[in-house]
C-alpha positions as CSV (number, residue, x, y, z in Angstrom):
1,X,17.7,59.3,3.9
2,X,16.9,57.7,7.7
3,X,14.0,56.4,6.2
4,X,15.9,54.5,3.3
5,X,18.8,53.3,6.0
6,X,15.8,51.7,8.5
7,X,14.0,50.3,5.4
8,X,17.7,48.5,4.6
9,X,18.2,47.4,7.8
10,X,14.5,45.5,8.2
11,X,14.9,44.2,4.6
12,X,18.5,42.3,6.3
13,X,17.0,41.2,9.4
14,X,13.6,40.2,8.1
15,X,16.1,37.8,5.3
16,X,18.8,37.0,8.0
17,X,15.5,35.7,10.1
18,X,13.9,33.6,7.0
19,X,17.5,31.7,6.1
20,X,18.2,30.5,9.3
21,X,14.5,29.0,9.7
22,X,15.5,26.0,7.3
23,X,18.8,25.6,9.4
24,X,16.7,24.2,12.2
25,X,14.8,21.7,10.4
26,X,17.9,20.4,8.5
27,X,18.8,19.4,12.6
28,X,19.4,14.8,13.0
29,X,16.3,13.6,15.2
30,X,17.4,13.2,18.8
31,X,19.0,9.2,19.4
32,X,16.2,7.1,20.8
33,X,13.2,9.1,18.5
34,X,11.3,7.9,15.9
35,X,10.7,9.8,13.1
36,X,8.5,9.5,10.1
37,X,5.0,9.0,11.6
38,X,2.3,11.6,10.6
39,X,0.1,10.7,13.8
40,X,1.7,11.5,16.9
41,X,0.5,8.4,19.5
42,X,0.1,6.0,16.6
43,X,2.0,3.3,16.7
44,X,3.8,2.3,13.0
45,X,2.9,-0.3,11.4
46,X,5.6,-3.3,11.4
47,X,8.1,-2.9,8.1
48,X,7.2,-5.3,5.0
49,X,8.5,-8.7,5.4
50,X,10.4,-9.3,1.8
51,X,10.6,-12.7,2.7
52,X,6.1,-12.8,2.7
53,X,6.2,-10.8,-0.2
54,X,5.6,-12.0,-3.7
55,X,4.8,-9.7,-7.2
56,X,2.1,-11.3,-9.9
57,X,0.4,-10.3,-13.0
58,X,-3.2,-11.2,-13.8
59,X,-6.6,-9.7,-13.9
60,X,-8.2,-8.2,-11.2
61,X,-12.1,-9.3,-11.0
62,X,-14.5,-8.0,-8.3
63,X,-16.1,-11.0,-6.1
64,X,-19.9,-12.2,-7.0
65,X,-21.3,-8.3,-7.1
66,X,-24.4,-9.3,-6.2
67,X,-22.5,-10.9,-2.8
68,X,-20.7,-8.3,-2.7
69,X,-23.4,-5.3,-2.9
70,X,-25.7,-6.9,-0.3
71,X,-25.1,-5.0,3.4
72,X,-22.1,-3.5,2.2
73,X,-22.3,0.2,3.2
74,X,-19.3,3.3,2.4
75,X,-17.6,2.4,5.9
76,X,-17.0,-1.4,5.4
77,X,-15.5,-0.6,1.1
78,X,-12.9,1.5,3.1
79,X,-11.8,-1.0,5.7
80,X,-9.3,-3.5,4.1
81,X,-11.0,-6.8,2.9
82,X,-10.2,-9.9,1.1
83,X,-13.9,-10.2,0.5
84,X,-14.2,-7.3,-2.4
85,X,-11.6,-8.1,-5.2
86,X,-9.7,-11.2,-6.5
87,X,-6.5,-12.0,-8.8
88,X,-6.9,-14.1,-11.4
89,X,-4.7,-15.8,-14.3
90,X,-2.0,-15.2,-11.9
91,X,1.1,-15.7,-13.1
92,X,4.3,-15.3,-10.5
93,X,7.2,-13.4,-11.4
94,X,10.3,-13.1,-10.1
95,X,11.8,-10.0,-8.4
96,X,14.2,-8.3,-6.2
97,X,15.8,-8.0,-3.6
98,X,17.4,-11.2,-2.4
99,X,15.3,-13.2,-0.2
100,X,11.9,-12.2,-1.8
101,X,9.0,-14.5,-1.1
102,X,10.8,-17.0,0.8
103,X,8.3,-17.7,3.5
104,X,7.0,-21.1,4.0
105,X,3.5,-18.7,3.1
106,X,4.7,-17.5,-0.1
107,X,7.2,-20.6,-1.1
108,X,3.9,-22.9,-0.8
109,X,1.9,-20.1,-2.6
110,X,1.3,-21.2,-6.7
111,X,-2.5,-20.5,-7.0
112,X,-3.6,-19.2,-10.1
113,X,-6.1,-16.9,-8.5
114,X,-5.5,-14.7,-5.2
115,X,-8.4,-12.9,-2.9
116,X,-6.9,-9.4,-2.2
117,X,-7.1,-7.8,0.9
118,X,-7.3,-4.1,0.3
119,X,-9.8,-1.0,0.6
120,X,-12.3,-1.1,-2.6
121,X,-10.8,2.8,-3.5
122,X,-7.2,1.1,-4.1
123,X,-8.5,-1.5,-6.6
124,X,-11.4,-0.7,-7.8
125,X,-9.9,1.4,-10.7
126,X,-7.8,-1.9,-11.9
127,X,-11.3,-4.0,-12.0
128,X,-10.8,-5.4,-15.8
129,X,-7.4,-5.1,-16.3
130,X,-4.3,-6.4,-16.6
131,X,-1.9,-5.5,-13.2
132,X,1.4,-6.4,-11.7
133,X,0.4,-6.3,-7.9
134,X,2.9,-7.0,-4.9
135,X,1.6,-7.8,-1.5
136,X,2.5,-10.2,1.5
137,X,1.1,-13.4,1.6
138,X,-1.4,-14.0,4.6
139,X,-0.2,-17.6,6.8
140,X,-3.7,-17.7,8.4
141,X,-6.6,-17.7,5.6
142,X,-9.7,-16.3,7.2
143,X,-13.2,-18.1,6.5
144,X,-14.4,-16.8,3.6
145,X,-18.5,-17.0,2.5
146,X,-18.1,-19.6,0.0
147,X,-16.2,-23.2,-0.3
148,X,-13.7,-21.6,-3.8
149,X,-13.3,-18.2,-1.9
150,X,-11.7,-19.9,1.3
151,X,-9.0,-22.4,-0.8
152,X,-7.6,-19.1,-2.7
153,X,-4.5,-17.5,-1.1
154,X,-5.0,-14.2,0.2
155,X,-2.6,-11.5,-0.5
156,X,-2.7,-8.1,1.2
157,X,-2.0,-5.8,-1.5
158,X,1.0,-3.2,-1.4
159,X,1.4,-2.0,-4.3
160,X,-0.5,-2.5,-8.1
161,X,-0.2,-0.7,-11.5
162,X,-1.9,-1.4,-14.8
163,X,0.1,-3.0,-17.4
164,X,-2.5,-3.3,-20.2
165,X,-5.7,-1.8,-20.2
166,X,-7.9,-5.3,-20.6
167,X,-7.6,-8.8,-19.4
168,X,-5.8,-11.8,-21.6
């Protein structure tokens, strides 16, 4: 019976001991912290600008391949690039919340074609399709290899799904 009374009595500590380990994690962050970054000593990246940020639909189409292949090695497809991928047939549509995509850089921005600044791995699954892609609309446009590539607007790519699975 001392047995069964001991074997009790670690069952209700060993569960009073679990149910208040969430307690401590449920605690507000201390004033003055910041919260949310994964890499301790990293600094966080500014927040979107809304006002930089515009949504399309068009195709996504990989730059001149052969271009594109030459001295290209893993490293450089996962370092974001407005070199890989473009947007074409872009077509502009209008979104929320108040205030989107009223930059001078995104106002001024009605090109029918966009160079994307991403890694390959986030749009390379898109190539050949038809995607609604949202991004922030570079100011400065980098020099680009060839004359069309540097008039296109470039527009570093936040977010893109597939809305039909070929091009118009």
């Amino acid at each position: 019976m001392n047995m069964m009374i001991q074997a009790r009595w670690g069952i209700a500590v060993a569960w009073l001991g679990l149910s208040t380990i969430p307690l401590g994690a449920q605690q507000p962050p201390l004033p003055g912290t910041r919260t949310g970054n994964p890499t301790p000593g990293t600094p966080q990246p500014e927040p979107p600008n809304v006002a930089d940020r515009i949504t399309l639909t068009g195709c996504i189409e990989p730059v001149d391949d052969k271009r594109a292949a030459e001295g290209a090695s893993v490293a450089d497809r996962e370092s974001p690039s407005a070199s890989w991928y473009v947007l074409t047939n872009a077509e502009r549509k209008k979104v929320v919340p108040a205030g989107t995509g009223t930059s001078a850089a995104a106002a001024k921005s009605r090109s029918r074609a966009y160079r994307l600044n991403a890694i390959d791995s986030q749009l390379s699954p898109f190539v050949g399709t038809t995607v609604e892609i949202s991004g922030e609309v570079e100011s400065s446009t980098p020099n680009a290899d060839n004359k069309a590539d540097a008039k296109r607007p470039i527009l570093r790519v936040e977010f893109v799904q597939k809305v039909a699975p070929t091009c118009r």
